[in-house]
C-alpha positions in Angstrom: -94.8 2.1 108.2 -93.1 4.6 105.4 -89.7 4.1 107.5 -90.1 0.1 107.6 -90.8 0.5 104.3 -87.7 2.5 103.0 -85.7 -0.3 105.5 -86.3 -3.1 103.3 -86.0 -1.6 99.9 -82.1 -0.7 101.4 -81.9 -4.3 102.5 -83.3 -5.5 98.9 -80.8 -2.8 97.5 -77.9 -4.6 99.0 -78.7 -7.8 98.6 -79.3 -7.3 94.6 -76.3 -5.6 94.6 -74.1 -8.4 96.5 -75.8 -10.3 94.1 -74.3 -8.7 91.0 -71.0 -8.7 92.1 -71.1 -12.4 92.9 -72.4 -13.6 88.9 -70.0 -10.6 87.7 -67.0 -12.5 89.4 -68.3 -15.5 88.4 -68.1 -14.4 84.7 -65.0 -12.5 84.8 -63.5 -16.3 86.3 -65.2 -18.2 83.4 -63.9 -15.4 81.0 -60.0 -16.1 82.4 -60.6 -19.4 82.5 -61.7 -19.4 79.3 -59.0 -17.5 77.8 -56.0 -19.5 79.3 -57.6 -22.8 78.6 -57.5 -21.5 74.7 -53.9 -19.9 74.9 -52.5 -23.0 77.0 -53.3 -25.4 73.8 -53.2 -23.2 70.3 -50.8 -21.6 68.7 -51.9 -18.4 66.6 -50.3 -16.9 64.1 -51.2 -13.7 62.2 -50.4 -12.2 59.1 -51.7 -8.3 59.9 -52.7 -6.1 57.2 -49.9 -3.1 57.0 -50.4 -2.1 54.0 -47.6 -3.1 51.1 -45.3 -4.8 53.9 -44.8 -7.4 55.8 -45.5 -8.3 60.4 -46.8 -11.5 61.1 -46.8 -12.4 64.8 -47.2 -15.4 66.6 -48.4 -16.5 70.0 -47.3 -19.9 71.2 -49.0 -22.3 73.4 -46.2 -21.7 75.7 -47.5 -18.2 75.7 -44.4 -16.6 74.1 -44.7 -13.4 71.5 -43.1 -13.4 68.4 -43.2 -10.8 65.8 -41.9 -11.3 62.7 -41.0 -7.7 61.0 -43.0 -4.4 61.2 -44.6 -3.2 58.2 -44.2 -0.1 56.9 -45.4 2.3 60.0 -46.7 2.5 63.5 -50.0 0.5 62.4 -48.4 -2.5 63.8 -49.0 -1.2 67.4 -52.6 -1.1 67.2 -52.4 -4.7 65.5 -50.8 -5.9 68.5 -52.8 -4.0 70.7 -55.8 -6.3 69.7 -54.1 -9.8 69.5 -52.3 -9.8 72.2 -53.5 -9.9 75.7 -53.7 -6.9 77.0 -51.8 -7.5 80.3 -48.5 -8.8 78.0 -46.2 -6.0 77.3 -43.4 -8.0 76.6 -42.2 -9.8 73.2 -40.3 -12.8 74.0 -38.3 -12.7 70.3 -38.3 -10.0 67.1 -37.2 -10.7 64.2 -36.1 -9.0 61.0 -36.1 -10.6 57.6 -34.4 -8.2 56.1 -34.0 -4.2 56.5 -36.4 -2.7 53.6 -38.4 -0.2 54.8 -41.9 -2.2 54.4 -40.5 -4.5 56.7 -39.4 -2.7 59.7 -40.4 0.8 60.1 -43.2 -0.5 62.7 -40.1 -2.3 64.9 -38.8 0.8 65.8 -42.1 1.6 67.5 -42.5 -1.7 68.6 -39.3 -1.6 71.0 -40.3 2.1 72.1 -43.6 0.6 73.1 -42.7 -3.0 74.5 -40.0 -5.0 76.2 -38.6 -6.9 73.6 -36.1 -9.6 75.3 -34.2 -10.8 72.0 -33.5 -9.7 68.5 -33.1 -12.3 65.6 -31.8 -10.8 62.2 -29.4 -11.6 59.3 -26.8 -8.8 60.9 -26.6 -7.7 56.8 -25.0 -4.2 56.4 -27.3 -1.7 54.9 -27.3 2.5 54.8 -30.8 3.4 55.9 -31.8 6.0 58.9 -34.3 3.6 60.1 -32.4 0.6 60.7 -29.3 2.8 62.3 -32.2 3.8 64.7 -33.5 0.4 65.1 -29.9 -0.7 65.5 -29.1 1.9 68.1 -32.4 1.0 70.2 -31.6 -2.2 69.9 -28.3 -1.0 71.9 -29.2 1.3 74.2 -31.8 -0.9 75.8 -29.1 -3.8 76.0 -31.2 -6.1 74.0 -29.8 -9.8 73.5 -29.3 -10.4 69.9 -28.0 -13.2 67.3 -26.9 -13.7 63.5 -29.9 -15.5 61.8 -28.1 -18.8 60.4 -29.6 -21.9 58.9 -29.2 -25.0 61.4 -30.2 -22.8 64.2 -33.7 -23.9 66.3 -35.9 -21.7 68.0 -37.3 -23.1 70.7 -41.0 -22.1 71.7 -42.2 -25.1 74.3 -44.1 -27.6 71.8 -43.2 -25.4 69.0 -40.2 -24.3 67.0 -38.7 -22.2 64.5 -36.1 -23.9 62.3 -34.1 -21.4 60.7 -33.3 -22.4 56.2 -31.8 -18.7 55.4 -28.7 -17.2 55.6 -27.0 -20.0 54.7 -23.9 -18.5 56.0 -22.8 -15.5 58.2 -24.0 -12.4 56.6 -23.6 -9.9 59.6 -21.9 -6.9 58.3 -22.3 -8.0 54.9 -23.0 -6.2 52.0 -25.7 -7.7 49.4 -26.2 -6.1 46.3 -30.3 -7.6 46.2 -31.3 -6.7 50.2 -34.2 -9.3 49.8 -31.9 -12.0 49.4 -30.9 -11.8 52.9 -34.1 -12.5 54.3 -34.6 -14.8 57.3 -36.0 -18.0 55.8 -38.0 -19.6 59.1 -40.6 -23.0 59.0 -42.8 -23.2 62.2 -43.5 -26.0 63.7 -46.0 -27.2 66.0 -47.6 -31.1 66.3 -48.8 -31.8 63.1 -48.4 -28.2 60.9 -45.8 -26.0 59.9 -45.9 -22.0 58.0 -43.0 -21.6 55.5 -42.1 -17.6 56.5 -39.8 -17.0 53.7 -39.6 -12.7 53.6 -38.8 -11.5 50.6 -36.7 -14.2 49.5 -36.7 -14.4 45.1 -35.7 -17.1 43.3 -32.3 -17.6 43.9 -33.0 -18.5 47.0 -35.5 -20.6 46.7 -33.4 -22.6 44.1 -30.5 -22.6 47.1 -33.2 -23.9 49.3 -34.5 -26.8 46.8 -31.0 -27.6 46.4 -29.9 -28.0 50.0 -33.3 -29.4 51.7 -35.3 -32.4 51.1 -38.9 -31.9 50.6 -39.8 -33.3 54.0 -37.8 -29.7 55.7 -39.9 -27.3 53.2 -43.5 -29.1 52.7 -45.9 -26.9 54.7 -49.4 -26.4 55.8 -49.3 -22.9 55.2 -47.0 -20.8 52.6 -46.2 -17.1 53.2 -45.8 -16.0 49.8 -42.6 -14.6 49.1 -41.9 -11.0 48.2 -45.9 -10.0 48.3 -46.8 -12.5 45.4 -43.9 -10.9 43.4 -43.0 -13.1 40.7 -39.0 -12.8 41.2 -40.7 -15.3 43.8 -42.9 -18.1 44.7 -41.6 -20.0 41.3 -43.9 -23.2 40.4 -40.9 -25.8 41.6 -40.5 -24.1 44.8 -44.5 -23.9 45.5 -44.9 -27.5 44.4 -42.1 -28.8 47.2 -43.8 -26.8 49.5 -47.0 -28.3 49.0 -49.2 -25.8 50.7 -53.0 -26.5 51.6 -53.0 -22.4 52.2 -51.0 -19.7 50.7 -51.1 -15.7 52.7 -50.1 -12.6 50.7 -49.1 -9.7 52.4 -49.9 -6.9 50.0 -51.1 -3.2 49.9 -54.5 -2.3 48.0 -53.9 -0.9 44.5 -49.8 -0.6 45.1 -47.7 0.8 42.6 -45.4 -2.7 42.1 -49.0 -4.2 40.9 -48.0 -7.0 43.5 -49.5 -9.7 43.4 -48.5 -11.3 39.9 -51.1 -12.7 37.9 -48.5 -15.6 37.3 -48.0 -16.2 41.0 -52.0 -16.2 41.6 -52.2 -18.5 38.7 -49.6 -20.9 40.0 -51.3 -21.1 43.5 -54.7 -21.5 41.4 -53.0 -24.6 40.0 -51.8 -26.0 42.5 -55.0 -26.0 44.4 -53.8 -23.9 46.9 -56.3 -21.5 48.7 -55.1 -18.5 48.7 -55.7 -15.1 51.2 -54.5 -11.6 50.5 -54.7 -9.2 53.4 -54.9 -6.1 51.1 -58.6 -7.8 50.3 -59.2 -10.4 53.7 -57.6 -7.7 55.8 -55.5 -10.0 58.8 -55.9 -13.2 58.4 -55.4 -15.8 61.7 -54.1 -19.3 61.6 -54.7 -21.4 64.7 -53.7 -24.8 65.2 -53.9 -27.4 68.4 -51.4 -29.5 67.2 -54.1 -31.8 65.2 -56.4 -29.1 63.6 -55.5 -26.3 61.4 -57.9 -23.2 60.5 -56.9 -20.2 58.8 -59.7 -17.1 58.2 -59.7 -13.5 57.6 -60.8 -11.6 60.9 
């Protein structure tokens, strides 16, 4: 009787345990499912909080990785780590607006920690031991790379990156203003676009007024130029643009006082809601093509 007993507890054992495993597949197949059903129709783009500096990285419907610059330090990786899956070590394109040090100190631990297959960048000549390292990574791990120029199109399945800035060939250049280099990018996909302008001021904004019509620069969503600085983001410019949403990548309390109270107030009068990650922390934009949403995580 005790040994009969014992049997069918072992047999109720197993069975509850084949069981288990069966609605734990099941779950872990809804979970995948789930998760390429999203990836296969959104693109996401996110503006991380680094700090005073600038990485925002996109993931395409196609499901291609794009970062756009670094930040400051290695707090990019663990940004990464969480947005994109974590079975994709590879970055299908990098690119560098310009070679500050708020802007790409995190590449160089980005290629060090993933396979990056191609390097966009202005090509600008610039003394700094970081971007000679970057540079020489770059090298030594026979990355492709190409001169940022405008007329150039990325293309990322249904989206794209139309390149606005340089407007001419500035690899090996020497600029007296570094911002004034940066790789000016609109992203497009169905029915949005994000304006990614670096730290371009006003000069190039004026260049960009003067040489695009308002249909190539109006935007869904606004990356504000140089943190919020007001050497950018000047009312004309903003007002072309046209922006429903406007992110600022700034740093809590930083010592440049970035953003300006007269580039807030211009956003606030243009209607324009406005995030800042040094007080929304990283912010997400997703769109389908139709439907835009942007919120702080």
């Amino acid at each position: 009787m005790n040994i009969l007993g014992r049997e069918m507890k072992i047999t109720l054992n197993k069975k509850f345990s084949a069981a288990s495993l069966l609605i734990l597949a099941a779950i872990n197949i809804f979970i995948w499912r789930s998760v390429l059903a999203t990836q296969a129709d959104t693109l996401h783009v996110h503006f991380f909080d680094v700090g005073q500096g600038d990485a925002v990285y996109i993931r395409t419907p196609a499901k291609q990785d794009i970062l756009i610059d670094g930040g400051p330090d290695s707090n990019v990786l663990a940004k990464l780590g969480q947005a994109m899956p974590f079975y994709d070590r590879k970055i299908e394109l990098m690119i560098l607006t310009h070679p500050h040090a708020d802007h790409m100190e995190g590449l160089v631990d980005v290629l060090q920690r993933y396979e990056v297959e191609q390097v966009l960048y202005s090509g600008i000549k610039y003394k700094s031991a970081t971007y000679a390292e970057w540079q020489k990574l770059i090298a030594s791990k026979n990355i492709s790379t190409k001169i940022a120029l405008t007329g150039q199109t990325v293309k990322l399945g249904q989206a794209k990156i139309d390149i606005l800035f340089p407007d001419h060939n500035m690899k090996d250049e020497t600029i007296k203003n570094l911002n004034n280099s940066s790789v000016v990018g609109r992203l497009n996909f169905g029915q949005h676009s994000f304006l990614l302008t670096g730290d371009a001021e006003q000069e190039v904004e004026k260049s960009l007024l003067n040489k695009y019509s308002s249909d190539m620069l109006k935007s869904n969503v606004f990356k504000a130029g140089h943190h919020g600085s007001d050497t950018s983001n000047t009312k004309d410019f903003v007002a072309v643009v046209n922006p429903g949403i406007a992110v600022i990548s700034v740093g809590e309390d930083n010592k440049y006082k970035h953003p300006a109270e007269s580039t807030l107030q211009t956003f606030a009068d243009l209607s324009i809601k406005t995030f800042r990650t040094d007080q929304d922390g990283d912010v997400e934009c997703r769109s389908d093509g139709e439907r835009l949403e942007c919120n702080k995580d």
